[in-house]
Structures are given as structure tokens and as C-alpha cells.
Legacy VTK file of the C-alpha trace (Angstrom):
# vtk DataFile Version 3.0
C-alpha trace
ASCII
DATASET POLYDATA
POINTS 321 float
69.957 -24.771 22.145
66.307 -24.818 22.432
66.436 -21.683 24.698
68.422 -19.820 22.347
65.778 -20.239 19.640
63.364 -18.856 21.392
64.874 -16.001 22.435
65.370 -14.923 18.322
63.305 -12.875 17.142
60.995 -13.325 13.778
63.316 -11.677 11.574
66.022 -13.409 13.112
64.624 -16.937 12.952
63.297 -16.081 9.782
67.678 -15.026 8.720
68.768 -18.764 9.931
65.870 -20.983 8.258
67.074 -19.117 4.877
70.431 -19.977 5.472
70.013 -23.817 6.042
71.341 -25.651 3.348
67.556 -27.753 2.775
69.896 -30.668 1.032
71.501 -31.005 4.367
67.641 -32.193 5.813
67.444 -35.924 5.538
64.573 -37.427 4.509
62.389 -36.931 1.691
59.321 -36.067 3.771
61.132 -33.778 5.995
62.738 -32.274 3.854
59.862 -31.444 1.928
58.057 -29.810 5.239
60.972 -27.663 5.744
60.647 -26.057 2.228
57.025 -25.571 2.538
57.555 -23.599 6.199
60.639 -21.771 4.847
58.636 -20.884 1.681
55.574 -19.707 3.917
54.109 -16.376 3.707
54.355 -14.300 6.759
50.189 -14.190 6.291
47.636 -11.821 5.064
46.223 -12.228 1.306
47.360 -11.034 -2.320
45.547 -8.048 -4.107
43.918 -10.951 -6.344
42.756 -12.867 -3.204
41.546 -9.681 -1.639
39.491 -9.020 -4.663
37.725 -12.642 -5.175
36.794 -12.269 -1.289
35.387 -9.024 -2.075
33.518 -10.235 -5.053
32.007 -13.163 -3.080
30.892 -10.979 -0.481
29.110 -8.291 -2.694
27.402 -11.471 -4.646
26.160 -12.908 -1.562
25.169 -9.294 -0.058
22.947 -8.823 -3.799
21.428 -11.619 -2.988
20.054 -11.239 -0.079
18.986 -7.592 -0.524
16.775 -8.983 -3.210
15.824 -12.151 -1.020
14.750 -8.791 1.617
13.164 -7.004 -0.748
10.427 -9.537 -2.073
9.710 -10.929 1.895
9.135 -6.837 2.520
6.980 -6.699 -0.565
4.895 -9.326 0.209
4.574 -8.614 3.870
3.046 -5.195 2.737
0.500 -7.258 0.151
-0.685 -9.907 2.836
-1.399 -6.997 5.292
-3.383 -5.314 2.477
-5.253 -8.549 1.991
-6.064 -8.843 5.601
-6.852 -5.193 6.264
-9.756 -5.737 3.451
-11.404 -8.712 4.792
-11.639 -7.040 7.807
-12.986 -3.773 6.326
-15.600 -6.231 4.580
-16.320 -8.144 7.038
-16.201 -4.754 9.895
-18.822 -3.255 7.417
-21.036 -5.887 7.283
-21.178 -6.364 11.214
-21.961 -2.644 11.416
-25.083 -2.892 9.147
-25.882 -5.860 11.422
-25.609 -4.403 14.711
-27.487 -0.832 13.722
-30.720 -2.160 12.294
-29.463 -2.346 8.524
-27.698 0.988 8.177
-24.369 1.648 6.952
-21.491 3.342 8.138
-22.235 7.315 6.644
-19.728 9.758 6.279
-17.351 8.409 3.893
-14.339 10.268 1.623
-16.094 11.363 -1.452
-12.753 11.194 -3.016
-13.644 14.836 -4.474
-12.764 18.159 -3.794
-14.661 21.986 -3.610
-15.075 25.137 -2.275
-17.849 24.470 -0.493
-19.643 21.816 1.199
-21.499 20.761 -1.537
-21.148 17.879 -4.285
-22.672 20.457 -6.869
-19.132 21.556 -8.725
-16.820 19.213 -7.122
-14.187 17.832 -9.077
-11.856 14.705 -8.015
-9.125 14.815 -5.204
-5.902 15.482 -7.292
-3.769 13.525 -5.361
-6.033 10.403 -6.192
-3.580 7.681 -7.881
-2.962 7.361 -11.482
-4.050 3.712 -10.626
-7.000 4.095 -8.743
-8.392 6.801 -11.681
-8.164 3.791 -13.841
-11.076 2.104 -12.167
-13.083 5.131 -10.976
-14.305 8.370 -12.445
-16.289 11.269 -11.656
-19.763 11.878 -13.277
-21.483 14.732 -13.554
-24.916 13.319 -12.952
-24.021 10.659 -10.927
-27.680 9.494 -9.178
-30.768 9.591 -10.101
-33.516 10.822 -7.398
-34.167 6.525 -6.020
-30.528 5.894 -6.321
-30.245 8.593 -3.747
-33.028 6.983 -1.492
-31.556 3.576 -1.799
-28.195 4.524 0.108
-30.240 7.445 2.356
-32.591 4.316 3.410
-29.215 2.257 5.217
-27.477 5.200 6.766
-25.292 6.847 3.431
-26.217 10.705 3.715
-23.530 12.832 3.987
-19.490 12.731 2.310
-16.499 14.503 3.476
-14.974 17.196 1.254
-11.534 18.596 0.595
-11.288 22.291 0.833
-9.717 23.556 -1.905
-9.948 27.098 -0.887
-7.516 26.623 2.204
-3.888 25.269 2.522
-4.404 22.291 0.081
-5.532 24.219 -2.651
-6.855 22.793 -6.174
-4.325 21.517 -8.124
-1.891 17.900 -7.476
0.965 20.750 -7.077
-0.075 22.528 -4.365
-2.043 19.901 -2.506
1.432 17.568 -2.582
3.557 20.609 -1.564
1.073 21.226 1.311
1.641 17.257 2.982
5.657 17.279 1.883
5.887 20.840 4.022
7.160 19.701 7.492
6.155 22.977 8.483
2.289 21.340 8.877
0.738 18.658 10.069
-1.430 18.060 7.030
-0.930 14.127 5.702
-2.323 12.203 2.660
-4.358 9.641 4.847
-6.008 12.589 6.730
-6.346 14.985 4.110
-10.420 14.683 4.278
-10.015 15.624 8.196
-10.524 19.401 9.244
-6.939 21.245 9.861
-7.298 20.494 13.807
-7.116 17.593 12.784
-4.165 17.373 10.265
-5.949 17.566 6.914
-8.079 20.118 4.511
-11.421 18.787 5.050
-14.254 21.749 5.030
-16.138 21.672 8.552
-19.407 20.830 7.311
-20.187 17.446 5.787
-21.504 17.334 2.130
-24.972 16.079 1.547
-25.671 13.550 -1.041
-28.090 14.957 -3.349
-29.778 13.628 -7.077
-27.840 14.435 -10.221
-24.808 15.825 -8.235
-21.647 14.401 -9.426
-19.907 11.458 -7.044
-17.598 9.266 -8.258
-18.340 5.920 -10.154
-16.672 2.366 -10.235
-16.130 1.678 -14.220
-18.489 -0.468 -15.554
-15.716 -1.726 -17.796
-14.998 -2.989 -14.297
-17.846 -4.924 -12.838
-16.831 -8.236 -13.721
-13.805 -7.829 -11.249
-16.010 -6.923 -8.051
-18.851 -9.521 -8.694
-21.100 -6.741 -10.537
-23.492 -7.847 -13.914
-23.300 -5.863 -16.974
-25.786 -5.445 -19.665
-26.369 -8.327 -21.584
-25.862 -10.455 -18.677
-28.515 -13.236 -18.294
-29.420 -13.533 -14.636
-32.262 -16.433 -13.616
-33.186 -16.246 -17.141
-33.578 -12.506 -17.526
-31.340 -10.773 -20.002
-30.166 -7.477 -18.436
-31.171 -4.190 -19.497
-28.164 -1.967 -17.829
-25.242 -2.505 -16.068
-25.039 -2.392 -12.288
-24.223 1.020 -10.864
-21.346 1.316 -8.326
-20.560 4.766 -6.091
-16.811 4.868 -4.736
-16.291 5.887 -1.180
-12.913 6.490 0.742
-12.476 4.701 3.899
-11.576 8.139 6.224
-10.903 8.421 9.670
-14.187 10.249 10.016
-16.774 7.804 8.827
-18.931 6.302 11.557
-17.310 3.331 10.903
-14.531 4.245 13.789
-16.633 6.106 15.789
-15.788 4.620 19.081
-19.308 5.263 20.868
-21.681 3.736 18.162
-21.664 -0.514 18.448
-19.541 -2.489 16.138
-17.567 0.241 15.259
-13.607 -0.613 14.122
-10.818 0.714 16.471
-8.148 1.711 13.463
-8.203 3.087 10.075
-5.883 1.046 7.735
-3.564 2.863 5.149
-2.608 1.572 1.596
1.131 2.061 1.235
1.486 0.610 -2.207
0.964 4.422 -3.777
3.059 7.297 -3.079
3.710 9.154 0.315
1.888 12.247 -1.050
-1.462 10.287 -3.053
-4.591 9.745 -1.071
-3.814 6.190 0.406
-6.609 4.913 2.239
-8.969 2.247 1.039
-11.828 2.224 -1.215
-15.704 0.779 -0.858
-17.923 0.136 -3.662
-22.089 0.508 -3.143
-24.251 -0.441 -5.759
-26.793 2.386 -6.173
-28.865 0.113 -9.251
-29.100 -3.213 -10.766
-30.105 -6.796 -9.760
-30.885 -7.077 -6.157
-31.016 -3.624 -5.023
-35.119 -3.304 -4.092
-34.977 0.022 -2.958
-31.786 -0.540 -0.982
-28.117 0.296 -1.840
-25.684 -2.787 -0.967
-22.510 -3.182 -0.245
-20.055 -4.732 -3.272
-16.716 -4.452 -2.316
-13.637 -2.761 -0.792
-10.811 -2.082 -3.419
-7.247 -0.661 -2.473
-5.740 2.775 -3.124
-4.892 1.777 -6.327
-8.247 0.228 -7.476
-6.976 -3.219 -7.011
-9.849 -5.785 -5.678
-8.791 -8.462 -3.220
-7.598 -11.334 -5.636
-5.520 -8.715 -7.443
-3.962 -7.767 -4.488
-3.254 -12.059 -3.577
-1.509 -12.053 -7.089
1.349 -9.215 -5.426
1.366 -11.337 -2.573
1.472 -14.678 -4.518
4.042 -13.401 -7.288
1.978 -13.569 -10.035
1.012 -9.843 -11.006
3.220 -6.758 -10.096
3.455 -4.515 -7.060
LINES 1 322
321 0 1 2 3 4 5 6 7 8 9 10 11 12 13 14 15 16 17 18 19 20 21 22 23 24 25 26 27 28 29 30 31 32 33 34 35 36 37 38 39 40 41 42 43 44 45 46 47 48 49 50 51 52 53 54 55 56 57 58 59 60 61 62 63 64 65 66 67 68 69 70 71 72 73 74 75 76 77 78 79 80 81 82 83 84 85 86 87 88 89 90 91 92 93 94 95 96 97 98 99 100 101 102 103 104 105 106 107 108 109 110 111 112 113 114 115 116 117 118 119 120 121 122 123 124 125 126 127 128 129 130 131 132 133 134 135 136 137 138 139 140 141 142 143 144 145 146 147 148 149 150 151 152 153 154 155 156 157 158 159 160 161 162 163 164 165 166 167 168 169 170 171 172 173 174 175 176 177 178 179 180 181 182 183 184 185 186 187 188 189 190 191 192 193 194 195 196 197 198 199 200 201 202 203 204 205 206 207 208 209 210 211 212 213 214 215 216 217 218 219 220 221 222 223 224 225 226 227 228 229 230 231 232 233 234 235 236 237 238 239 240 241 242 243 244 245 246 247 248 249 250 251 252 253 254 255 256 257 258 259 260 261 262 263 264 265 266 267 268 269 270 271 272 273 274 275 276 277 278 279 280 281 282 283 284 285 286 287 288 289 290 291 292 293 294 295 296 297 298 299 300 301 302 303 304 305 306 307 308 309 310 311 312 313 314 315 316 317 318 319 320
């Protein structure tokens, strides 16, 4: 009997436990298994379960994009954080180990014709952002302020050609690093075209009552800077302190492998878009308390004029991206 079953097929096993008469099963209890295997669905799931399951999965699936999303976010903002402690701290050494100078050569974060600051006007891919907190001025140093960063090492700036592929405007200088057809990129824009950038040849002297660009006074407060008014060891202050803004390029002597102390890579800020000038900024205070003759270093901001704690409130949730 037992062989016979087995040799029927689904359908035909399926035919016979239809046809059983269930009040011929004796026993409650057995009965009551019999109906539940006859009743049985052949498997698979309803349009209704196949829809919850669905529903679950896209829920869960949200979730954890978001749950991806903030670790990605602030794995950007803690490498930010630590890329400017060790610009700080890489700029500091370098004054150290080369007899109190500075690294020289810096972005001047402007653009011209020429190798010269006389005329220049501001990159135009600088960021929204980063325009809040800096600005050109068109008689940016006075004849000592220039002495005070010539006497530790700050001569000469790097300059954006805006007579070659780049051009002037934000239009042409972000069609010229979106063309694949280059090599030209945002981060090396300041370099010569060898090199993958617009940068003129020669470097750009700094010179008294050209036009550089300036941290905001408006500003100070959030690098450690004194404004007028400010009482410092009993002295009321007569002016505010006066910051110049730098880039942190690829060609300052910062990374020049063959002078001592000199940093091996270049960090990029990748909180600004692909086609905005995205390296990092330092601040040198040209005038004010403590200066004797000698610029200082203040501070290194990111590409979007963001000091250091700003930039631990992305990482710590507390302020936006």
C-alpha cells in the first residue's frame, strides 16, 4: 500500500486526500491535522504577502542608506579635521626647522593676466562659502606689512592665468576642468599647464598697496584674532588685527621634497563642488598685537572658510555639512 503511494504523483495524491471523507478520520486531533494538510497551500506567497515583504525590505534598505550616508559624511569631516592639524602643526615645524621662515609661494586665491598682483581680481571658482569669510582689497598692505611676511620667507604668490585655457569668468574656468579633453583640475588650477592647471610661469611678487585677499574682520573672533575695542593687558585696541588669505597649492615650499620639514601630500577639501577651488586656506596676520615686525601664522581654514571647531560641529552633528 505504502509503495503505491509513493509512486502517485502530486496531483494525484493531491486527487485522493480531496476525496477522503475527513468525518471518516477518528480522532479529534487527527482529524484536525488532516484538514490543515489537505487545506495546505502548494507554497509560494499571496500578492498581499508579496507586497508587505517588499515594503519591509525597502524600509529597512532607507534606513540604512541614511545610516551610510551620515558615517560617509562624517568620515569626510574627521579627515578634514585631521588634515588641518597637520597643516598647522606641518607649518609650524617648517618655520622651526628653516631659521623662522615660512613656507613662500602660496595660492593667492586671485587671478590676472600677468604675473603681477597689480589688477588681479579673485579666482572665480572660489566658493560661495569661502567668499563669505574672505575678500579682495584693493590696497591690501601697507609698505611694513609687506616687510613683516618678506622678513619669514612670504615673497612671492601663484597666479591664475586668465589669458590661457581657464579664462576670466566662473563659466569658462568650470568648463575648462569639466572638459575631459584636458588635464586641467580645480586642486591644481594654480599649477602651470604641464602640470594640469592655468597657473602663469612666473610667480607674483608681493608688493605694498597691491590688492591680496583679506580674512573679514567681522571674522576674527572665530580664528583667535582681536578687534578694535578689544582690551588686551590693559590696552584698549586701536584697530583690528589684519589677516592675508593664502591657498595651500601644490607649489608652495611647503611640499617641496628637498627643503627640511617639508610635507609629502597636499590635502584637498571635498566639502565644495568638483569644479570650485578646493584646497585649504592659511591665515597670516600682517598687523595687530604681537606682530613686532614679523607676520605670524593664525590659522588654517577649509575651502569653505570654515575654522577647525566649525568643521568638529559637521563631524559632531551639530552644524551642517
Amino acid at each position: 500500500m505504502l509503495s503505491k503511494l509513493m509512486a502517485l504523483t502530486r496531483a494525484e495524491l493531491k486527487s485522493k486526500l480531496q476525496a477522503i471523507d475527513a468525518s471518516a478520520v477518528k480522532g479529534r486531533n487527527l482529524r484536525r491535522k488532516f484538514e490543515q494538510i489537505r487545506s495546505k497551500k502548494e507554497g509560494g506567497f499571496t500578492l498581499l504577502e508579496l507586497l508587505v515583504v517588499v515594503a519591509i525590505l525597502a524600509a529597512i534598505a532607507g534606513t540604512a542608506t541614511i545610516m551610510l550616508q551620515d558615517t560617509d559624511r562624517k568620515a569626510s569631516a574627521a579627515a578634514h579635521v585631521a588634515m588641518m592639524d597637520e597643516l598647522s602643526k606641518g607649518i609650524q615645524t617648517f618655520r622651526v626647522l628653516n631659521s623662522g621662515q615660512y613656507p613662500d609661494r602660496w595660492d593667492s586665491l586671485l587671478q590676472n593676466t600677468t604675473s603681477v598682483l597689480t589688477g588681479a581680481s579673485p579666482l572665480a571658482i572660489l566658493s560661495s562659502d569661502l567668499l563669505g569669510s574672505i575678500a579682495v582689497n584693493a590696497t591690501a598692505l601697507t609698505a611694513a606689512e609687506v616687510t613683516a611676511l618678506d622678513s619669514v620667507g612670504i615673497k612671492n604668490l601663484r597666479m591664475v592665468d586668465t589669458g590661457a585655457t581657464c579664462g576670466a569668468t566662473l563659466t569658462t574656468q568650470q568648463a575648462a576642468i569639466n572638459d575631459k579633453t584636458n588635464d586641467i583640475t580645480a586642486q591644481n588650477i594654480y599649477r602651470i599647464p604641464t602640470a594640469n592647471g592655468c597657473g602663469l610661469a612666473d610667480d607674483a611678487p608681493i608688493i605694498a598697496g597691491a590688492p591680496l585677499m583679506l580674512w573679514s574682520a567681522a571674522g576674527n573672533k572665530r580664528v583667535n584674532a582681536f578687534n578694535l575695542n578689544d582690551v588686551v593687558d590693559g590696552e584698549t585696541l586701536a584697530a583690528d588685527d589684519k589677516l592675508v588669505a593664502f591657498g595651500v597649492g601644490p607649489d608652495s615650499s611647503l611640499f617641496r621634497p628637498d627643503i627640511i620639514g617639508a610635507l609629502s601630500n597636499v590635502p584637498v577639501y571635498r566639502h565644495v563642488q568638483p569644479d570650485e577651488y578646493n584646497r585649504f586656506v592659511v591665515l597670516f596676520k600682517v598687523s595687530g598685537v604681537g606682530i613686532n615686525g614679523q607676520a605670524t601664522f593664525q590659522a588654517i581654514v577649509d575651502g569653505a572658510g570654515d575654522t577647525k571647531d566649525e568643521e568638529l560641529g559637521e563631524l559632531d552633528n551639530v552644524r551642517a555639512t
